[in-house]
C-alpha positions in Angstrom: 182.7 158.1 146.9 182.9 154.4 146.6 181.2 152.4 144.3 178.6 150.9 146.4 177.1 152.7 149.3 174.5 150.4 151.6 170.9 152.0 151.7 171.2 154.6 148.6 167.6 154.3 148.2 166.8 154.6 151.8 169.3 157.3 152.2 168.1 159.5 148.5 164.7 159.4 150.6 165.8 160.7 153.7 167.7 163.4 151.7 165.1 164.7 149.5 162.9 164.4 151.9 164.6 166.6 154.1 165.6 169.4 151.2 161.6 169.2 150.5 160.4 170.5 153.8 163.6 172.8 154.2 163.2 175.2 150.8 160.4 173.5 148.8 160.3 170.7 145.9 160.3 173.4 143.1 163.8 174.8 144.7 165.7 171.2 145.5 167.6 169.7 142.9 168.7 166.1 142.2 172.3 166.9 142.9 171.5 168.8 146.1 169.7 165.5 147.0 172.3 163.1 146.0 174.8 165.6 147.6 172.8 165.7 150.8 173.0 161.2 150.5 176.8 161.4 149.6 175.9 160.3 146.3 176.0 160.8 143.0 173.4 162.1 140.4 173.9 158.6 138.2 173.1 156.3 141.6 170.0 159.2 142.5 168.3 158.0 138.8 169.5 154.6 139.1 167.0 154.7 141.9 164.2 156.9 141.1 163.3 158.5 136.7 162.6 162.1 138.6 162.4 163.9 141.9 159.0 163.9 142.3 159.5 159.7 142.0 161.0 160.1 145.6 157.0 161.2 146.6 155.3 158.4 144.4 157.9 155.5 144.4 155.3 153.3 146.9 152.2 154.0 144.6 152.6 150.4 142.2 153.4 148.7 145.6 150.3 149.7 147.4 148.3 149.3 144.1 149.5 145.9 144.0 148.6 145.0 147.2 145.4 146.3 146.8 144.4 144.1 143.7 146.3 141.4 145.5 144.0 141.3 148.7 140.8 142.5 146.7 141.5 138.9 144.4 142.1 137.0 147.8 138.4 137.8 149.2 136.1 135.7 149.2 134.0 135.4 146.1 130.3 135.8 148.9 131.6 139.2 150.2 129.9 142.3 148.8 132.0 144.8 146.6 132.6 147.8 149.5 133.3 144.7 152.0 135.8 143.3 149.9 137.3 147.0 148.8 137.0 147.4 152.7 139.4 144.2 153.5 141.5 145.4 150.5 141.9 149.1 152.5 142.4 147.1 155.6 145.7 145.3 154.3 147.0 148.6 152.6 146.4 150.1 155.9 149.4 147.7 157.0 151.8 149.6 154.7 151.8 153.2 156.7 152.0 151.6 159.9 155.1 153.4 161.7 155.4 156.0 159.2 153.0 158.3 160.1 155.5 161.4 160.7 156.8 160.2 156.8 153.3 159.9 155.6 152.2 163.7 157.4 155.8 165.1 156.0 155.2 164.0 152.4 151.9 164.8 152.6 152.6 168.2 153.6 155.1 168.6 150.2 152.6 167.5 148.0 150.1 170.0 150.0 152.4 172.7 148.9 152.5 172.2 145.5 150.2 172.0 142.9 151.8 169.7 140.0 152.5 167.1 143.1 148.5 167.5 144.1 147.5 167.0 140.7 150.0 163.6 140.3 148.7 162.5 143.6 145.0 162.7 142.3 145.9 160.7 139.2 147.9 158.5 141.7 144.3 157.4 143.2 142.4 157.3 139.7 144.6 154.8 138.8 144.2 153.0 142.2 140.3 153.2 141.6 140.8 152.1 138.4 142.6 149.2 139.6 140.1 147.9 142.0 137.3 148.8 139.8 138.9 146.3 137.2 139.6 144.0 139.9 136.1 143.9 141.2 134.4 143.4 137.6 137.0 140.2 137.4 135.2 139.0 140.7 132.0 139.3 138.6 131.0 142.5 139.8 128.4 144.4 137.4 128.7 148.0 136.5 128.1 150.6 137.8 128.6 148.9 141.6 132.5 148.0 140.6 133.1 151.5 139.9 131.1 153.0 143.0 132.6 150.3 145.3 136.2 151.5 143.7 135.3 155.0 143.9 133.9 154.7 147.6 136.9 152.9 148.6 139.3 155.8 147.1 136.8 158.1 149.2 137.5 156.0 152.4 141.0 155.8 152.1 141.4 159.4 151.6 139.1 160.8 154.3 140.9 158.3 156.1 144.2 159.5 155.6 143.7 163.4 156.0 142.3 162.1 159.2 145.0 159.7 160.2 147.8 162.5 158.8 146.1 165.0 161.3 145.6 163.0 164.0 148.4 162.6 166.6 149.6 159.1 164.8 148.9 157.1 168.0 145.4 156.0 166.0 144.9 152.9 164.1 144.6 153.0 160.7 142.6 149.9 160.2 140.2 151.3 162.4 140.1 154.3 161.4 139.0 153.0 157.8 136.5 150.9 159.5 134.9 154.2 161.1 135.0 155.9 158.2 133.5 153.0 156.2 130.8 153.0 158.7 129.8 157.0 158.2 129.6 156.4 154.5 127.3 153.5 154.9 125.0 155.6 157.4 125.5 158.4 155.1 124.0 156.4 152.1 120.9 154.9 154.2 119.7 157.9 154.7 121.1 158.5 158.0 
């Protein structure tokens, strides 16, 4: 193998990816992943600390974006509008990957330490707007029931989007879904 091979990140993805769906996360192993690449094991952790890292690599990217937007709104919106804009603009980062985001979803589905690391993956991305929001100036409790809502949104959302035939829009998806939970708390 030589000693730089374009796209190893893109291609360890695609690989372990693959294996996943094929015979499980529990039963693929880094080196049938970096074989599967036509790497090696030192270029599969020079790229990722674990396998399950291939799942959850995007999570500080779309938590960043998140706090990034949420800052960016204007200081007049109200806390779920402004979680709502910050949903909005993640919503940009699964566009054309909607067969990736239904296969990796299905993995995690499958397994029950990947579930449990994808639950912590959204505390910490409540707990990143929440924070974010109380910089704004929002009181508690409304930071952390805007933050929580938003998580709610964005994972109704998703199980919805995942399931759906991938020809829907995200964005408006999360603005349908925005709009049941606001009926839904005004008593209708």
């Amino acid at each position: 193998m030589s000693r730089w091979e374009p796209n190893a990140r893109g291609r360890l993805e695609q690989a372990a990816m693959e294996l996943y769906s094929e015979h499980g996360f529990e039963q693929t192993t880094v080196t049938e992943i970096a074989r599967r690449a036509g790497l090696t094991e030192r270029t599969f952790f020079r790229h990722f600390s674990d396998k399950r890292e291939v799942l959850f690599a995007g999570s500080s990217t779309l938590q960043d974006l998140l706090v990034d937007t949420l800052a960016g709104v204007p200081g007049s919106a109200a806390p779920i509008d402004a979680v709502a804009a910050a949903l909005d603009a993640a919503a940009t980062v699964f566009r054309d990957r909607h067969e990736q985001a239904r296969q990796r979803q299905k993995i995690i589905n499958a397994n029950a330490e990947l579930q449990e690391r994808e639950l912590i993956k959204l505390a910490r991305l409540s707990a990143a707007i929440s924070e974010t929001l109380r910089r704004r100036g929002v009181a508690e409790p409304a930071a952390s029931l805007a933050a929580e809502a938003g998580i709610a949104v964005f994972k109704v959302t998703f199980e919805r989007w995942i399931d759906g035939p991938g020809s829907r829009d995200m964005s408006q998806l999360i603005r349908e879904v925005l709009d049941e939970l606001k009926a839904v708390t005004a008593g209708g």
